[in-house]
C-alpha positions in Angstrom: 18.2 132.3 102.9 17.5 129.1 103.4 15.0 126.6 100.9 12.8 126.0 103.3 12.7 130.1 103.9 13.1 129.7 100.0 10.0 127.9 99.6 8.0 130.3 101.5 9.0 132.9 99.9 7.7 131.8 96.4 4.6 130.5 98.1 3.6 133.7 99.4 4.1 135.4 96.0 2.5 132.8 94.7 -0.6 133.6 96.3 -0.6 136.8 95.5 -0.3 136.4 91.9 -2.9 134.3 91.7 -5.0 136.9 93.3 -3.7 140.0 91.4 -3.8 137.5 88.3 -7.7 136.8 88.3 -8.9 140.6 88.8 -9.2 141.3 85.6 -7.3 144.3 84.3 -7.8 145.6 80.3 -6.7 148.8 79.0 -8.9 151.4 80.4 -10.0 148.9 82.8 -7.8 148.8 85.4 -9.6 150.0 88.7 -10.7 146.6 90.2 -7.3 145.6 90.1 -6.0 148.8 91.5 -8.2 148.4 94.2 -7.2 144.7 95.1 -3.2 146.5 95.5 -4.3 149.6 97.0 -5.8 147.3 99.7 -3.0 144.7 99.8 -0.9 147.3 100.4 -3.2 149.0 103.5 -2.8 145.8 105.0 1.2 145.8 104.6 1.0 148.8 106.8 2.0 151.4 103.7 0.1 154.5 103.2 -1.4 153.2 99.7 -3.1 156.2 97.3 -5.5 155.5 94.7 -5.4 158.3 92.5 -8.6 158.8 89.3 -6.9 157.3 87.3 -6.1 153.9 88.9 -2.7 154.6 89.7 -1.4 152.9 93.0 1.4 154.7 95.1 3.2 154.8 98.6 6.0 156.2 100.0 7.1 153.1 102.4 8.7 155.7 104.3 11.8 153.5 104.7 15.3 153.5 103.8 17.8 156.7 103.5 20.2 157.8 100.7 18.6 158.3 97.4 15.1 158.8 96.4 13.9 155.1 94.4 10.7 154.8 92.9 9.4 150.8 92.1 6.9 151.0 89.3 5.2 147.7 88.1 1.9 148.6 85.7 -1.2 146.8 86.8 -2.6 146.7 83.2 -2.6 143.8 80.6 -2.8 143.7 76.9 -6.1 141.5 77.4 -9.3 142.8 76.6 -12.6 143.1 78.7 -13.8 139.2 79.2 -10.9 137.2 78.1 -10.7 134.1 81.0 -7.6 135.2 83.3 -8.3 132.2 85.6 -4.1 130.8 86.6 -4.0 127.3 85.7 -1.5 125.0 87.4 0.2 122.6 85.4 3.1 121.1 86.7 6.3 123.4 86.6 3.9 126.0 85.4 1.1 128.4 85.7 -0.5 129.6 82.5 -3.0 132.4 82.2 -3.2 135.6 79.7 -1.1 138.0 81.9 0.4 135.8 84.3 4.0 137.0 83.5 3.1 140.7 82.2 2.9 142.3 84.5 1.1 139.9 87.1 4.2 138.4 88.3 6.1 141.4 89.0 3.2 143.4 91.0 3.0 140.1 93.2 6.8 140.4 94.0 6.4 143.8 94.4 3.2 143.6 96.7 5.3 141.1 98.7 8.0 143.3 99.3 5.6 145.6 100.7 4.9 143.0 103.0 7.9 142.4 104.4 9.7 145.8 104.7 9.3 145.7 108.4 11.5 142.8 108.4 14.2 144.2 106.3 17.3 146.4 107.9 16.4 149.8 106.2 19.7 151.2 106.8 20.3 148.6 104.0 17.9 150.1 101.4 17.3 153.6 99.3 14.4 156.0 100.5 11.8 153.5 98.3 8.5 154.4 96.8 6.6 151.6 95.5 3.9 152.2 92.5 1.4 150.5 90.4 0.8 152.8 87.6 -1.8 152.3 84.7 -1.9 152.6 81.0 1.3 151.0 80.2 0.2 148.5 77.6 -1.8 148.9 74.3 -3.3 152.7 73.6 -2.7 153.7 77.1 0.8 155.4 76.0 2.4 155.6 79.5 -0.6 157.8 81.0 -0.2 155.9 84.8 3.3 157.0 85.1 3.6 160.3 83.1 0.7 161.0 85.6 3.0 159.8 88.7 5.9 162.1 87.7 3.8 165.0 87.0 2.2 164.8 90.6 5.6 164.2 92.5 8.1 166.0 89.9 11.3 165.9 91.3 10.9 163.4 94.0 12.7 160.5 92.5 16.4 160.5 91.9 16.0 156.9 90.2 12.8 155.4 88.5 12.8 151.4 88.7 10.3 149.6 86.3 9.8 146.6 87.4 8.8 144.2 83.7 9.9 141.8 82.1 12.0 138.5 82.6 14.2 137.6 85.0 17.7 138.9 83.7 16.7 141.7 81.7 17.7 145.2 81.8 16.4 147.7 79.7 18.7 150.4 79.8 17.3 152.3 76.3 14.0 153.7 75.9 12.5 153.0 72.2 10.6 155.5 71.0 7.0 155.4 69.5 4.7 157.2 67.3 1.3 155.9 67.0 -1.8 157.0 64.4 -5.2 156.0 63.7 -5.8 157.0 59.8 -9.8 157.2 59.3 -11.0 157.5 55.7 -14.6 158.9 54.4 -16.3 158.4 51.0 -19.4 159.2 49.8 -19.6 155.5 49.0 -22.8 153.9 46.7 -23.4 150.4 44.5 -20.4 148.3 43.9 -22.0 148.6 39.8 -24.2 151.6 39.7 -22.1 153.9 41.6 -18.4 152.5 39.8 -16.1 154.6 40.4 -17.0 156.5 43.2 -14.4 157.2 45.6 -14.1 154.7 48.2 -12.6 154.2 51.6 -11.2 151.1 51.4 -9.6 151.4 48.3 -8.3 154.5 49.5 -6.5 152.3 52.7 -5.3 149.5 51.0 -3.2 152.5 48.8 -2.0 154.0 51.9 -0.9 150.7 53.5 0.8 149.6 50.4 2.4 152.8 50.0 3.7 152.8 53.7 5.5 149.2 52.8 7.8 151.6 51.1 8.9 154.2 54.2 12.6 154.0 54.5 12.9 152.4 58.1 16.3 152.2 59.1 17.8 148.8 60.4 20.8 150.9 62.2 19.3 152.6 64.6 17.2 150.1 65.4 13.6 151.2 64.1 10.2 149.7 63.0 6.6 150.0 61.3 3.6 147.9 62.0 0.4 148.0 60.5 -1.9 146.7 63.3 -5.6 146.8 62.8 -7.5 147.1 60.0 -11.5 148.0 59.8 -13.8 149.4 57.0 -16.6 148.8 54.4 -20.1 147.1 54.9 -21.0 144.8 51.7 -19.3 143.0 49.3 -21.2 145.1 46.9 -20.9 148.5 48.5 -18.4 151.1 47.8 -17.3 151.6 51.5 -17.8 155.1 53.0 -15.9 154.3 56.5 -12.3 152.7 56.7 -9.8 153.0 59.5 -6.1 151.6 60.2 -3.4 152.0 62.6 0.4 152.5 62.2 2.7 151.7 65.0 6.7 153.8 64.5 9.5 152.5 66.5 13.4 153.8 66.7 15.3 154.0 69.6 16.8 157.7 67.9 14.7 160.5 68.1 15.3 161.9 65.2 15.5 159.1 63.2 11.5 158.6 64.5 10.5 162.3 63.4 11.6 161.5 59.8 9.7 158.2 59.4 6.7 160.3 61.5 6.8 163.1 58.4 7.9 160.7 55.7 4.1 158.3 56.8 2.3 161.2 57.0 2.7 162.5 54.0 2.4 159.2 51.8 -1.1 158.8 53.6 -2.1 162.3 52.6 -1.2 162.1 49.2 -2.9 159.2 48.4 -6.1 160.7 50.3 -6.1 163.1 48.2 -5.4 160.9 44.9 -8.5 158.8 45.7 -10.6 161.9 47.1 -11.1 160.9 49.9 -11.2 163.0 53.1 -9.2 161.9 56.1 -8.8 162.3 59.6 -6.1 161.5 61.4 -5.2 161.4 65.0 -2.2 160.3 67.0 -2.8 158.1 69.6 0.7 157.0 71.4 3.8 159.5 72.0 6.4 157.5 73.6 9.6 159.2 74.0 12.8 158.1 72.8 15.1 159.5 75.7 18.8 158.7 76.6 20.0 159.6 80.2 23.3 158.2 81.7 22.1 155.3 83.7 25.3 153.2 83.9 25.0 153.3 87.7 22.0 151.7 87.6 22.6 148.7 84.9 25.7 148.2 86.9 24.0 147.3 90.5 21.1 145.8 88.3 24.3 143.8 86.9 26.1 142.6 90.0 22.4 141.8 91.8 21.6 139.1 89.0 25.5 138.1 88.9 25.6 137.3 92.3 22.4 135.2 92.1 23.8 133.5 89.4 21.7 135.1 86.6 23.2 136.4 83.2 22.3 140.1 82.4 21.2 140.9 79.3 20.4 144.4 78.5 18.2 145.6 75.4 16.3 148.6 74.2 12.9 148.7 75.2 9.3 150.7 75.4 8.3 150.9 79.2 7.3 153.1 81.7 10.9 153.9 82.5 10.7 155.6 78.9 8.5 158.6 80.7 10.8 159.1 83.7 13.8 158.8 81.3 12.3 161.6 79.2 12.3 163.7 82.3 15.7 163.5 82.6 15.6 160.5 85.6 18.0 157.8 85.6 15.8 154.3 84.9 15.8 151.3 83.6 13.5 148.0 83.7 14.2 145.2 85.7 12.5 141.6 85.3 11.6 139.7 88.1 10.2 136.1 86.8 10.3 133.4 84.4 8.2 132.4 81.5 7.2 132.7 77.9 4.2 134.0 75.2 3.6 137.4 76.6 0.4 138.9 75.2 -0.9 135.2 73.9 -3.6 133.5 75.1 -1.0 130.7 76.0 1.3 133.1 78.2 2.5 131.2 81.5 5.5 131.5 84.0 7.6 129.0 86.4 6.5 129.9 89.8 9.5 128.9 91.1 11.5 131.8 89.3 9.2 134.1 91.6 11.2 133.9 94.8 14.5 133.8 92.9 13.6 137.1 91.5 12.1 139.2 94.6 15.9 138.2 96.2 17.3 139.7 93.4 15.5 142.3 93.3 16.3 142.8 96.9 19.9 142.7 96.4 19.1 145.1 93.3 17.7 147.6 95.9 20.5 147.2 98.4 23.0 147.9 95.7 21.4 151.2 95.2 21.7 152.2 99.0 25.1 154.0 98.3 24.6 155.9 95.0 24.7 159.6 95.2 20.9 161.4 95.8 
């Protein structure tokens, strides 16, 4: 390819990021955006599907030899109203979600573009997808959803996220909770020392600082939102906090799940207090053999001149790994402070990484079904 055919190229993805960029797209909140691809893709000549949930699919209907589905979600981390408008400054473009995952479903929606143009005796039998519910509380519904509908139609799963160079060939596993104490509450003085439910979760996050959380395998704990209480003066009735459990080994995971769970409990019941909880985010931590796939993911970026660098990782490939399906993720772009406010990318990276993912897809052709 030439620069001028270079320049284009970025161009033209480009454009469609900036498009894809500005439709807002918030957890839960997905379905203007999944409209904007559905239609892109229409007018790419693919058979796009818009299922109830917002998830975007076609088979291109192209290719032979195995069975490839490209996944990029079309959610961000941003929430309903935050200004998504791309501003240009120089070398780069800067708006919350430009990079994650805005830059990858513009190189994937030009691919879709230009598969006429492509020799598909060159490329796998490719589905392309824009699944929702990747990011935040969605726990992987878009694509768990995808792979329930078409089970066994894949031989490999592709999600496309992240930087330009990165592999994620290990799915980390999550367990997520939402811990909501109730008090009867009363006067800070005349009521002293009613039960209450914020003294009741300040207990049960300090007592969580001491859950044994491993540094080999790889695990972690995060405390993430915290709400309660009315009045300095009032002995709080409602309190609520969330409790975020990483580890890229099952079983390591289930012992820091039972070891949390019981620590809140007990100090629930020290301060009297009744609780609810509920789990909210189930990510699996699921190993496959994959090496095929990091290797042509490999030689793509090596003969573009990129260095691979491969990590464990929480993505949509964690549901299709869990199903027993080859995948990784594969970034596509360039940039810097995912989920900030701040979060921008180097347009220039973008036609960079739809060749390599090209060559990626190429390298997949000859890979047993």
């Amino acid at each position: 390819m030439s620069e001028t055919d270079l320049r284009e190229l970025t161009a033209e993805i480009g454009e469609l990021l900036q498009r894809i960029c500005e439709v807002p797209a918030p957890p839960f909140g997905e379905q203007a955006r999944a409209q904007l691809l559905q239609e892109l893709w229409t007018e790419a000549g693919l058979d796009a599907t818009l299922d109830e949930l917002g998830n975007v699919f076609a088979d291109t209907g192209r290719g032979s030899g195995p069975r490839v589905l490209l996944a990029a979600h079309s959610d961000t981390v941003f929430p309903e109203g935050t200004d998504v408008t791309v501003q240009r400054a120089g070398e780069r473009w800067l708006a919350p979600g430009v990079g994650d995952n805005s830059s990858s479903l513009a190189v994937l929606t030009c691919l879709a573009g230009r598969l006429g143009q492509l020799d598909p005796g060159k490329l796998p039998r490719l589905s392309l997808a824009a699944p929702v519910g990747e990011e935040g509380r969605g726990d992987l519904r878009g694509m768990r959803r995808l792979l329930d509908d078409r089970e066994g139609q894949f031989d490999y799963v592709i999600a496309v996220d992240g930087q330009l160079g990165s592999i994620v060939d290990r799915a980390v596993g999550s367990k997520r909770f939402e811990f909501r104490f109730r008090a009867q509450g009363g006067h800070s003085w005349g009521d002293y020392p009613a039960p209450s439910a914020t003294h009741a979760l300040a207990d049960a996050m300090s007592e969580l600082n001491r859950l044994d959380v491993p540094s080999e395998p790889r695990s972690s704990y995060n405390l993430g939102t915290v709400q309660g209480g009315t009045s300095i003066n009032a002995i709080a009735q409602e309190a609520m906090f969330d409790l975020d459990l990483r580890s890229i080994d099952a079983d390591v995971l289930t012992r820091m799940e039972s070891s949390a769970l019981r620590l809140v409990e007990d100090v629930a019941a020290r301060h009297r207090v009744e609780l609810e909880t509920e789990k909210i985010g189930d990510r699996p931590a699921a190993a496959v053999e994959n090496g095929e796939l990091v290797r042509a993911a490999r030689a793509a970026l090596q003969e573009h001149g990129f260095e691979a660098q491969t990590a464990a990782g929480s993505t949509d490939a964690n549901a299709a790994l869990a199903r027993g399906i080859p995948s990784i993720s594969f970034g596509v772009y360039r940039g810097g402070d995912a989920h900030r406010l701040s979060e921008w990318i180097e347009p220039a990276s973008l036609g960079r990484g739809y060749r390599v993912l090209l060559t990626f897809l190429e390298g997949l052709r000859n890979l047993r079904a």
